[in-house]
C-alpha positions, 0 to 999 in steps of 0.5 A: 500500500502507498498512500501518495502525498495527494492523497494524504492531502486530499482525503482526511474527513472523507468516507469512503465507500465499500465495494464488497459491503455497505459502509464506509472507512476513512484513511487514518494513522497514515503517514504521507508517502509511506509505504507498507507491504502487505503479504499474505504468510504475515496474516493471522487473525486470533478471533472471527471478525465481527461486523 
């Protein structure tokens, strides 16, 4: 994921909308043009998620 300096500027305060279910997220806790690699073999998940 990299979250360029744009859009770290433009999008603080804005919802925005899902794909795949109803809702909303916002970017927060971001740092602008930072970069975080996601990999699967890293993943655990310790309960069922909740929604």
């Amino acid at each position: 994921m990299h979250l360029t300096m744009m859009a770290y500027l433009t999008t603080p305060g804005i919802a925005i909308p899902l794909s795949a279910n109803a809702g909303a997220t916002v970017l927060a806790g971001w740092d602008p043009d930072a970069t975080f690699w996601l990999r699967s073999n890293n993943i655990t998940v310790d309960d069922d998620p909740t929604g």
